[in-house]
ZADO-1210 file (C-alpha; in nm, 4 decimals, padded with zeros to 6 digits):
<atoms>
<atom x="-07.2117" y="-02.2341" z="03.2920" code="UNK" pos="1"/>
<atom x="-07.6038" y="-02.1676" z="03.1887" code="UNK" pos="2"/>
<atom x="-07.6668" y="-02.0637" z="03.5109" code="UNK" pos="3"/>
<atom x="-07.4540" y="-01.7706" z="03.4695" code="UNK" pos="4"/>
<atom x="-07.5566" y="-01.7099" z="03.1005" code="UNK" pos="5"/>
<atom x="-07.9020" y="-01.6906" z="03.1939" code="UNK" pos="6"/>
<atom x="-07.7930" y="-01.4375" z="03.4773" code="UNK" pos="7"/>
<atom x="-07.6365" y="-01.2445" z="03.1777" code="UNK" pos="8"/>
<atom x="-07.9205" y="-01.2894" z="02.9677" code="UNK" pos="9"/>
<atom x="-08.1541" y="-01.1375" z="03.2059" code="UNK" pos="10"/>
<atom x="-07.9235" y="-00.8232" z="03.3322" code="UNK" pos="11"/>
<atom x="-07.8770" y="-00.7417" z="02.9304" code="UNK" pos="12"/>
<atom x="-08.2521" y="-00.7794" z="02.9026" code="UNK" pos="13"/>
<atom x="-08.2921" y="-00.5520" z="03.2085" code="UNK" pos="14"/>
<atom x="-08.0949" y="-00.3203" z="03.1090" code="UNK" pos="15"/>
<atom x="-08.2986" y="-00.2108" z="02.7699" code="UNK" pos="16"/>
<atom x="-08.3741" y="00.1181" z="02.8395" code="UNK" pos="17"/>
<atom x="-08.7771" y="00.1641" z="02.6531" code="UNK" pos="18"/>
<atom x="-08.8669" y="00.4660" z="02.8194" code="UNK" pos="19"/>
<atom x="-08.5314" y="00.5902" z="02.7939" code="UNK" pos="20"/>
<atom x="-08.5229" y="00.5274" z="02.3755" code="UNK" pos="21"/>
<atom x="-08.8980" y="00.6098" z="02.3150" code="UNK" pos="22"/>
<atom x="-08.8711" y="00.9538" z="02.5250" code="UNK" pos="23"/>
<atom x="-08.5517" y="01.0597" z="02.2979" code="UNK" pos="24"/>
<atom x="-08.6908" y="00.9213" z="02.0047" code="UNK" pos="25"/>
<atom x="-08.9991" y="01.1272" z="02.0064" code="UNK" pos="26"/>
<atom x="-08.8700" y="01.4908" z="02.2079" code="UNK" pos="27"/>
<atom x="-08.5159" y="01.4461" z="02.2084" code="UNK" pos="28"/>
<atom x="-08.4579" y="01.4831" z="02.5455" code="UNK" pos="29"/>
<atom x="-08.2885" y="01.2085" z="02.8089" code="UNK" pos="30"/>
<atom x="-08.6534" y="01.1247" z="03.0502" code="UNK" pos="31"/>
<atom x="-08.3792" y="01.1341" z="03.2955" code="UNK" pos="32"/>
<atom x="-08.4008" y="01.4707" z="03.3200" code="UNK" pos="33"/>
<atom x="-08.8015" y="01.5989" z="03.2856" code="UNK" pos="34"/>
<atom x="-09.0978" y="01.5190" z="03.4958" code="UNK" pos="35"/>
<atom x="-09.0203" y="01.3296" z="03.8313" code="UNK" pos="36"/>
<atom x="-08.6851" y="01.1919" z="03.6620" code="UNK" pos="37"/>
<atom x="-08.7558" y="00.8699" z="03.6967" code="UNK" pos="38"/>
<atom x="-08.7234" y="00.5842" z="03.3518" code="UNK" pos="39"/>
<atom x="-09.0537" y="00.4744" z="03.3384" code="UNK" pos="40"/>
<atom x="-09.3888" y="00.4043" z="03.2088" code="UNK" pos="41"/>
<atom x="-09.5823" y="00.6961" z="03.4021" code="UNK" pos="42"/>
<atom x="-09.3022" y="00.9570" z="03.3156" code="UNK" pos="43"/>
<atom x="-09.3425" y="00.8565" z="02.9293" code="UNK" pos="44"/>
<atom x="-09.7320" y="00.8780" z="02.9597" code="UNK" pos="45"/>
<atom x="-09.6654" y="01.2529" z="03.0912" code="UNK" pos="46"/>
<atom x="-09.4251" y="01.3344" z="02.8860" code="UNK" pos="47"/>
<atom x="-09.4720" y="01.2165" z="02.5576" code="UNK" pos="48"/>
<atom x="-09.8063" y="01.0481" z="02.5707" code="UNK" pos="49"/>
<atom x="-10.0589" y="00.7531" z="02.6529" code="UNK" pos="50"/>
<atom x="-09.9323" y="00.5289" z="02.3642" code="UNK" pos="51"/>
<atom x="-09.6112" y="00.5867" z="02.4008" code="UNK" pos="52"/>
<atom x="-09.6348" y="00.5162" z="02.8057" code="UNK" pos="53"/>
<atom x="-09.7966" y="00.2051" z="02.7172" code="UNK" pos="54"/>
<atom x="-09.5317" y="00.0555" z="02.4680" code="UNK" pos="55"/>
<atom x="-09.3103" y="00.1425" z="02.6963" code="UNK" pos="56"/>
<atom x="-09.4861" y="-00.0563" z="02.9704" code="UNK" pos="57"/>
<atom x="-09.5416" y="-00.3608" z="02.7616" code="UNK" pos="58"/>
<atom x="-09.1461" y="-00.3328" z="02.6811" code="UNK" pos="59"/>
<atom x="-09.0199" y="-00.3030" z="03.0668" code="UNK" pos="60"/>
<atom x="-09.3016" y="-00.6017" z="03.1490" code="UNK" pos="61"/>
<atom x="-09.1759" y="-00.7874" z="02.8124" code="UNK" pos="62"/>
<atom x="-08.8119" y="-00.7812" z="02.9008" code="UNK" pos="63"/>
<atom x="-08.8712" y="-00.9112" z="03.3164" code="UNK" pos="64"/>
<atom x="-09.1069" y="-01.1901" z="03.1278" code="UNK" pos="65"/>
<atom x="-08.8145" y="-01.2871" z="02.8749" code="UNK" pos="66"/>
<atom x="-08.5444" y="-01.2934" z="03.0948" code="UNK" pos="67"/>
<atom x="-08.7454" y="-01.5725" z="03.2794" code="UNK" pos="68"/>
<atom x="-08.8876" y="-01.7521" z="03.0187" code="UNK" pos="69"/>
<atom x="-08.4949" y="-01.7847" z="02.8683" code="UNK" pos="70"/>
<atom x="-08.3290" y="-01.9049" z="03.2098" code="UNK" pos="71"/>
<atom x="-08.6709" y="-02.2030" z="03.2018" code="UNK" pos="72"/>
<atom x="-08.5472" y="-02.2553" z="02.8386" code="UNK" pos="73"/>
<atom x="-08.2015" y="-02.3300" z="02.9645" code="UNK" pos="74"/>
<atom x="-08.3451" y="-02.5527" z="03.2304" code="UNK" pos="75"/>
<atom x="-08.1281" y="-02.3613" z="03.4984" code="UNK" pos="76"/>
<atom x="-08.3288" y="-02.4640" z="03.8247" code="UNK" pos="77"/>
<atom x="-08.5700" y="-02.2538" z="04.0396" code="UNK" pos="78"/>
<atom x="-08.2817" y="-02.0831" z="04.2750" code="UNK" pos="79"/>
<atom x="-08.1038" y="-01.9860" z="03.9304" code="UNK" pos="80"/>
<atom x="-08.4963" y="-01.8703" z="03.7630" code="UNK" pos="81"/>
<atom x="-08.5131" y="-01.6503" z="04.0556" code="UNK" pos="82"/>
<atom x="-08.1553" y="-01.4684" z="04.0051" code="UNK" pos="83"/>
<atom x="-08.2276" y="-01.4358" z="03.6462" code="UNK" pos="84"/>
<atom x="-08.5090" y="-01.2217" z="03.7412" code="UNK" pos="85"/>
<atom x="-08.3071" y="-01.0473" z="04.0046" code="UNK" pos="86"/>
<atom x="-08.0843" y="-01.0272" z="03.7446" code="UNK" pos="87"/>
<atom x="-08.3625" y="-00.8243" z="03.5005" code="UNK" pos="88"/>
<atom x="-08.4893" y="-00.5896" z="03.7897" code="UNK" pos="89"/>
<atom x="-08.1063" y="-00.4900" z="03.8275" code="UNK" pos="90"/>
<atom x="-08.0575" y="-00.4108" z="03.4447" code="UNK" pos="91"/>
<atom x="-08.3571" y="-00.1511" z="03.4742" code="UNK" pos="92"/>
<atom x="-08.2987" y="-00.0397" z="03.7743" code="UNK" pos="93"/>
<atom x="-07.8508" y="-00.0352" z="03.6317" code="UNK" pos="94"/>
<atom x="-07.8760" y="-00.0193" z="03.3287" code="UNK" pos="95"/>
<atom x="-07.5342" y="-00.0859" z="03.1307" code="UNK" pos="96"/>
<atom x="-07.6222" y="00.0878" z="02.8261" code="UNK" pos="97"/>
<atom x="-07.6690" y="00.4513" z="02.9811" code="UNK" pos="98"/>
<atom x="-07.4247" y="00.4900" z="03.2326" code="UNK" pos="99"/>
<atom x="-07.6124" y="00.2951" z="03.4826" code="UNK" pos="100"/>
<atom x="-07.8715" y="00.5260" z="03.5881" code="UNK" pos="101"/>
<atom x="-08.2096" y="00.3731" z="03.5173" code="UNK" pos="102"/>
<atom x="-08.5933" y="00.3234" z="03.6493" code="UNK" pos="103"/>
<atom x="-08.7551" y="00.1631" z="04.0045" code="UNK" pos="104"/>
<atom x="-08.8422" y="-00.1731" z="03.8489" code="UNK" pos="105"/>
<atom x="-09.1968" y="-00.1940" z="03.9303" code="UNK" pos="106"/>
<atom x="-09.3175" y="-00.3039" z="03.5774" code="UNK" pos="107"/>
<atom x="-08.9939" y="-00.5076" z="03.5230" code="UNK" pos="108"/>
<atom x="-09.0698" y="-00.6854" z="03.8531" code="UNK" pos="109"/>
<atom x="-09.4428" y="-00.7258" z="03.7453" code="UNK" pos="110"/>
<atom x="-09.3354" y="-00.9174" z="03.4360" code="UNK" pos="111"/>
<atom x="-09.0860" y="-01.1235" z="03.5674" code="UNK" pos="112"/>
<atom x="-09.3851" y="-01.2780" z="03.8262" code="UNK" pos="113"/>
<atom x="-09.6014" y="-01.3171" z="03.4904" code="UNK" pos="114"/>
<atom x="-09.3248" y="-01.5461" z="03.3949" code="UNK" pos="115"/>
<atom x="-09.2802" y="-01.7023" z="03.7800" code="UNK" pos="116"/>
<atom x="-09.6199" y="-01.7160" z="03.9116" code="UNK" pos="117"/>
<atom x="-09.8417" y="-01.6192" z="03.6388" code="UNK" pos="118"/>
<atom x="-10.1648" y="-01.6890" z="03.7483" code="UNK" pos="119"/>
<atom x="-10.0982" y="-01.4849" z="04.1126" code="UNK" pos="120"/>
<atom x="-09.9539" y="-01.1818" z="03.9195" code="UNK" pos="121"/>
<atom x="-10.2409" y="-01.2429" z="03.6733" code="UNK" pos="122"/>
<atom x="-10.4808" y="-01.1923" z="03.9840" code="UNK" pos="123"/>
<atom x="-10.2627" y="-00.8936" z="04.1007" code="UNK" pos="124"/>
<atom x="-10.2957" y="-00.6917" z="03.8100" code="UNK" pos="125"/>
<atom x="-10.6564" y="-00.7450" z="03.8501" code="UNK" pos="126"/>
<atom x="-10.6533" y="-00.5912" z="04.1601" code="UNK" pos="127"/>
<atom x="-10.4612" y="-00.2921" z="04.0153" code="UNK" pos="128"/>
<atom x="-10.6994" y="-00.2434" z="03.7494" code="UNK" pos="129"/>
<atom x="-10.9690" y="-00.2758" z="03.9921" code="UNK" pos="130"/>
<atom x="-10.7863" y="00.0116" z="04.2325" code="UNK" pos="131"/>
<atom x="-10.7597" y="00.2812" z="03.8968" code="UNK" pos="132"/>
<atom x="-11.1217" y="00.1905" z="03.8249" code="UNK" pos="133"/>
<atom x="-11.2467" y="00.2322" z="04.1743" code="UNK" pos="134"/>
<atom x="-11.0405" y="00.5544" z="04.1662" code="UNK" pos="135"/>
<atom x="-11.1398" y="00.7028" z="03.8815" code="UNK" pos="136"/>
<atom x="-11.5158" y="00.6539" z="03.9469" code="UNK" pos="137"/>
<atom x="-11.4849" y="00.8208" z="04.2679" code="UNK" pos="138"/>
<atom x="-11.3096" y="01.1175" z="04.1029" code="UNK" pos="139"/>
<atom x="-11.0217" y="00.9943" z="04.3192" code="UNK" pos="140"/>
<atom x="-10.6720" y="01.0524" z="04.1821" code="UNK" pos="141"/>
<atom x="-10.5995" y="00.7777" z="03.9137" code="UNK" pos="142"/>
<atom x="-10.2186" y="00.7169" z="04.0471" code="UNK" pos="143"/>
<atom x="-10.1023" y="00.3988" z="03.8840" code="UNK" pos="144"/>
<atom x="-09.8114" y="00.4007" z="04.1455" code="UNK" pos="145"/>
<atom x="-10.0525" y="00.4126" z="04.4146" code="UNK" pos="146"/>
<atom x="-10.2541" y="00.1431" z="04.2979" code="UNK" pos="147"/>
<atom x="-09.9342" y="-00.0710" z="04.2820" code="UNK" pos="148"/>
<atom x="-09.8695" y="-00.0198" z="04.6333" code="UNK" pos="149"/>
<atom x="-10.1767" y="-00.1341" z="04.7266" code="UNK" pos="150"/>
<atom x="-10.2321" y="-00.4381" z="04.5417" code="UNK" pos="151"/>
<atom x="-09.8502" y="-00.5545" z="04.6319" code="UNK" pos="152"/>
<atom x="-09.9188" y="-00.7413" z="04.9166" code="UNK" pos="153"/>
<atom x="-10.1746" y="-00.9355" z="04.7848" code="UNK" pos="154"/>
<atom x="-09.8762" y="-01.1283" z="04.5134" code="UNK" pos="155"/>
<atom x="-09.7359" y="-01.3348" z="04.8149" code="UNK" pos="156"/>
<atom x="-10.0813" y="-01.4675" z="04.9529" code="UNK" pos="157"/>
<atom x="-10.2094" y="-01.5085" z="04.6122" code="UNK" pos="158"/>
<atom x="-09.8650" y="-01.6832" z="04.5365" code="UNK" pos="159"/>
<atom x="-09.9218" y="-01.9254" z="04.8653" code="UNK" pos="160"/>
<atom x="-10.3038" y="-01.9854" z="04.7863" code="UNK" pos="161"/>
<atom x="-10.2294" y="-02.0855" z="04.4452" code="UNK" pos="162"/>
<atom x="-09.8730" y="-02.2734" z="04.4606" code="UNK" pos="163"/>
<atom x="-09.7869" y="-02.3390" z="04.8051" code="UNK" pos="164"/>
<atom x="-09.4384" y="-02.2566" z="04.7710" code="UNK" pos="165"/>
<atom x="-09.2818" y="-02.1148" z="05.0266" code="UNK" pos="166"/>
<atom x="-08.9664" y="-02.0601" z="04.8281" code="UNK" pos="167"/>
<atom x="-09.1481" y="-01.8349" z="04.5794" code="UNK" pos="168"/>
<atom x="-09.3605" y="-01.6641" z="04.8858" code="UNK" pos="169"/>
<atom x="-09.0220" y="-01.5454" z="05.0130" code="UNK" pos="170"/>
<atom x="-08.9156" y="-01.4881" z="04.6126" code="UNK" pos="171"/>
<atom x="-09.1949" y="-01.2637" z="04.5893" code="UNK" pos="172"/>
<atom x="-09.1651" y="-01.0812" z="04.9427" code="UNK" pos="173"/>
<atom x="-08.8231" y="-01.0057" z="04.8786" code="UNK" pos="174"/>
<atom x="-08.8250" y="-00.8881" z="04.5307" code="UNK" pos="175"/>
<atom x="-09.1248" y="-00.6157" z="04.6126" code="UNK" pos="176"/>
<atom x="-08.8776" y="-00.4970" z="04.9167" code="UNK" pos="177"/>
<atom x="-08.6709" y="-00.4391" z="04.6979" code="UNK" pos="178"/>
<atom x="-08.8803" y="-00.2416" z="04.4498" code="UNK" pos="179"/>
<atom x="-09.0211" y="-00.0525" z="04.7545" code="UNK" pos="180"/>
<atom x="-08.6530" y="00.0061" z="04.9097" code="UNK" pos="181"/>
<atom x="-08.6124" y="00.1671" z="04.5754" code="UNK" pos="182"/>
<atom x="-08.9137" y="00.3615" z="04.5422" code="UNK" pos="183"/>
<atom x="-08.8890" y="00.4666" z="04.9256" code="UNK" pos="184"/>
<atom x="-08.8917" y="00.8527" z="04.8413" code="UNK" pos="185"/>
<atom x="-09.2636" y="00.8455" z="04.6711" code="UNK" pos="186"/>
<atom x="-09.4015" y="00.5997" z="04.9601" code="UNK" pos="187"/>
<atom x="-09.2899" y="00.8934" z="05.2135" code="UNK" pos="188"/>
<atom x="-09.4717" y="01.1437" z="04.9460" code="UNK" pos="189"/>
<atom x="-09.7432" y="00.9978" z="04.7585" code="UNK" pos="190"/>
<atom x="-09.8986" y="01.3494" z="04.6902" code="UNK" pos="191"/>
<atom x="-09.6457" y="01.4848" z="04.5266" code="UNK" pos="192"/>
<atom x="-09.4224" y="01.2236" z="04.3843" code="UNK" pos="193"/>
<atom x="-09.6264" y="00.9896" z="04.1856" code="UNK" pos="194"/>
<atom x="-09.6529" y="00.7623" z="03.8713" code="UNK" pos="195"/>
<atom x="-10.0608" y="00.8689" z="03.7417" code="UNK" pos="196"/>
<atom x="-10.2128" y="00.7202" z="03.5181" code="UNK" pos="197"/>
<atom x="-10.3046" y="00.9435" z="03.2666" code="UNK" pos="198"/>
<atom x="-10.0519" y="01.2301" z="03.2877" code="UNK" pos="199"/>
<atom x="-10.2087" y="01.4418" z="03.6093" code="UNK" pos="200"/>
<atom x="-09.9974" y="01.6883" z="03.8416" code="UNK" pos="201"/>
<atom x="-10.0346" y="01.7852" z="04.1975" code="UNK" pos="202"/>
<atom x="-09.9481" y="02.1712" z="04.0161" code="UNK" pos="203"/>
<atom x="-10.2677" y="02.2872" z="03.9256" code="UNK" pos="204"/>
</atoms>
């Protein structure tokens, strides 16, 4: 029976919709429907602003974390940890509370590691940071998504190195294929559908 709460637990978590409430809180419009039309972070930054991108970041990270930390709480077992974070990603990407139409996952995902492996997704947001700063000083684009994409394959080595668990290698393979699946459309077009950092457009 906990197993399936904390499946429950982590889809309601999922499905909070941050960028979704901080967007209509401060415009009054549905981020749905501006800028690339995707719920997330990078769309708040652009459309409403820095701060408001980053509570919204620290919420969609928060709620993958939570959802985690509550199925450990209920002592559910690692196969049963693992769906509740499945269960998270799903909420964002499903959300029930707004008809089901929601974001990619990526930060979702990101926190839900924090709470898995936390010391490999620790390293990987390192590397992110380390990508944007490299970036930036090169007067390179500063594309968050971008940087994403390339520190994602370093999660499952760092996750081997660290734990040597092959059941949380393949955890952490097949939860960033499924992030990717779902952000397939910007991997074809990286120059003109992106996540930046700091509110940039390919329109000049």
């Amino acid at each position: 029976m906990l197993e399936f709460v904390s499946i429950l637990v982590g889809y309601l978590l999922g499905s909070i919709p941050f960028a979704y409430i901080v967007t209509k809180m401060a415009k009054g419009v549905d981020i749905r429907d501006v800028d690339i039309g995707n719920m997330g972070a990078g769309a708040v930054i652009r459309t409403v602003g820095v701060r408001a991108g980053m509570v919204v970041a620290v919420g969609d990270i928060g709620k993958g974390f939570v959802a985690v930390m509550v199925a450990q709480y209920l002592d559910v077992g690692l196969f049963w940890l693992f769906a509740a974070g499945f269960a998270a990603i799903l909420g964002h990407c499903y959300p029930l509370y707004i008809g089901f139409r929601g974001g990619q996952g990526a930060a979702t995902l990101s926190g839900v590691f924090l709470g898995t492996e936390p010391k490999a997704m620790g390293l990987t947001f390192l590397v992110i940071g380390l990508s944007l700063l490299i970036n930036m000083r090169n007067r390179a684009s500063r594309r968050i998504f971008l940087s994403i994409v390339i520190a994602a394959p370093f999660l499952p080595v760092l996750v081997y190195a660290i734990y040597e668990s092959v059941p949380m290698v393949l955890y952490s393979i097949a939860l960033i294929g499924y992030v990717a699946f779902r952000n397939w459309r910007r991997l074809k077009h990286p120059k003109t559908i992106t996540e930046r950092l700091l509110g940039e457009t390919d329109e000049k």
